[in-house]
N, C-alpha and C positions, 0 to 999 in steps of 0.2 A: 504494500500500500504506500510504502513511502517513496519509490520507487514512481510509483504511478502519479503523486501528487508533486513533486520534485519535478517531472516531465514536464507534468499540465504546467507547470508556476513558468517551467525556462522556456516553453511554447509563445505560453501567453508576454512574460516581458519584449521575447523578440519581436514577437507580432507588434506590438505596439510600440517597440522603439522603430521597427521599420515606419509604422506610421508618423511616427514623429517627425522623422528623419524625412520621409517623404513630404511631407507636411510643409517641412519648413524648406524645402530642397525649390517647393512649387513655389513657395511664396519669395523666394530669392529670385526663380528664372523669371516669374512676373513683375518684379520691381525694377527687373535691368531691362526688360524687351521694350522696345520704343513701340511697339505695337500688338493686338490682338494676335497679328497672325505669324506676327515673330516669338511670340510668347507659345504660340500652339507648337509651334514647329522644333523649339526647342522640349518641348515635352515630346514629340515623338522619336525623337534622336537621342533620348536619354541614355538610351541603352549602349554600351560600348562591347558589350562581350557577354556572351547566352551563357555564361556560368552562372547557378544560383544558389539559397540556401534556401530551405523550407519547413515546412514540417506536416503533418497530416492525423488526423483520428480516423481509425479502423473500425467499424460496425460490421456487425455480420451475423452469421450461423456458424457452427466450428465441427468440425469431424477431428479431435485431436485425443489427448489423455482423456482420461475418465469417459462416462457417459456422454449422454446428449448436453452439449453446454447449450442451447435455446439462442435468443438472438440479445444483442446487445454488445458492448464496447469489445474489442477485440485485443487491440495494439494502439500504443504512441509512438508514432516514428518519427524520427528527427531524418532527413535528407539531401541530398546535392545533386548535381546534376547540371547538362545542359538542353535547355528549354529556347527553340526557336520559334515564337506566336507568329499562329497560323500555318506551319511548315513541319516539322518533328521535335520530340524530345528524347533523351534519357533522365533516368531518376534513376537512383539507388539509396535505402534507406536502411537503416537498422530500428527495425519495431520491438517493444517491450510489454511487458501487463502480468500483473501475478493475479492470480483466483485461487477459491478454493475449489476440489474436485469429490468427486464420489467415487468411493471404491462398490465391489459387490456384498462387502457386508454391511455397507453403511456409513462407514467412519470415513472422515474429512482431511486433507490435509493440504496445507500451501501449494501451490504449483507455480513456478515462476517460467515465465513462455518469451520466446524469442524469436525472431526471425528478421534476416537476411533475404532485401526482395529489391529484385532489378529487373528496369519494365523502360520498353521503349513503345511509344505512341506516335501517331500519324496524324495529323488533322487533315478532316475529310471534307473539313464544309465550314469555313470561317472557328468558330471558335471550337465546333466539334471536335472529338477526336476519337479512334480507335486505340486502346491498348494491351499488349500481351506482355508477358508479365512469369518470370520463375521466383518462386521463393522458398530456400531454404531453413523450415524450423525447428524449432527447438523446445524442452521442455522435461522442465529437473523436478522430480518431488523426492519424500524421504521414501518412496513406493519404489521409484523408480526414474531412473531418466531415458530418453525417447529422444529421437529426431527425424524429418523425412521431408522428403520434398512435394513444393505443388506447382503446377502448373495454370497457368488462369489467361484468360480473355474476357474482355468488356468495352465498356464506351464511357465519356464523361466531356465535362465541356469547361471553359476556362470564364474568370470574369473580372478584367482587369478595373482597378481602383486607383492605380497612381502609376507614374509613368513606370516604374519597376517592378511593380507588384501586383501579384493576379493571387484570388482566391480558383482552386480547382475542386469540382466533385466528382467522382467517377463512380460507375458499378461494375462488379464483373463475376466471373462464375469462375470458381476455382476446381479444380482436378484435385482433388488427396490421394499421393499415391500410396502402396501398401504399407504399412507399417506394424511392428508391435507394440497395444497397450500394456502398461503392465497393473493398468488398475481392471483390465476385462481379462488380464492375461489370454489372452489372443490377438491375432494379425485383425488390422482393421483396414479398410479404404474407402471411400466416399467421395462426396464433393461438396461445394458450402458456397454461399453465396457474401459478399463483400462490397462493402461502400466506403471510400475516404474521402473523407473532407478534410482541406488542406491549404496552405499557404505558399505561395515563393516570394522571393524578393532576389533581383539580379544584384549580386558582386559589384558590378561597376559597369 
């Protein structure tokens, strides 16, 4: 949990100093432009280089340790990458999240979950985009630790707020490939569905 709450605090301060930053970034290029449309054009050239930093929350379904986890927050992931608007990106993130699990007799115990996920997207139609997507997880309790891979495809779209900064949602359907539980003690595989909402702000 503290883990989780440590995430959400360093999410949210960045998020908002990028605001600031943006904030006061507009209100400089508008004091120096002798005019409207030199003040525009300097917001659309802001961008120097498609390296960015981000972050995103994970909602879902989950096919992983223990039973049926149901829907709800999955991961916090902090990530980088380069993002070309309206053209392609990459991303790669490292996601985090601890819960508790069910074994088959009942009893409870911590599980702290990770994953390693890199996704490259296409936009298909202005701010739309296609993206596919591997992610390598992870997942330790005192029962047992586990790891496997998934594979996923989806769509999402982008929604720019300042000249560096876009908010992005996406959904996608993920592949669980086979794994061992060791709270069902048996191989599991499935598939789970996934939504992140998320931040970037370019580098420079």
């Amino acid at each position: 949990m503290k883990k989780i709450l440590l995430g959400a605090v360093c999410a949210l301060m960045f998020c908002f100093g990028t605001v600031a930053a943006q904030t006061n970034s507009s209100g400089a290029s508008a004091a120096s432009a002798s005019s409207g449309a030199a003040s525009q054009a300097s917001q659309t050239t802001g961008i120097h280089t498609p390296l960015f930093l981000g972050s995103a929350l994970g909602f879902g379904t989950g096919t992983g340790v223990g039973s049926e986890r149901g829907v709800g927050l999955r991961q916090i992931e902090p990530m980088f990458g380069i993002w070309f608007p309206h053209v392609a990106f990459f991303r790669t993130g490292y996601g985090f999240f601890d819960f508790d699990g069910e074994g088959e007799d009942g009893s409870e115990t911590e599980i702290e979950h990770y994953n390693l996920d890199v996704e490259l997207g296409v936009h298909v139609f202005g701010d739309l985009y296609v993206v596919g997507n591997f992610s390598r997880a992870k997942e330790l309790s005192d029962v047992g630790d586990v790891s496997w891979n998934e594979w996923g495809a989806g769509f999402g779209t982008i929604f720019s707020i300042f000249s560096k900064t876009m908010l992005f949602a996406d959904v996608g359907y993920r592949w669980v490939l086979d794994h061992y539980d060791p709270f069902l003690n048996k191989n599991v595989s499935g598939s789970r569905l996934q939504m992140n909402l998320g931040f970037i702000t370019y580098i420079y």
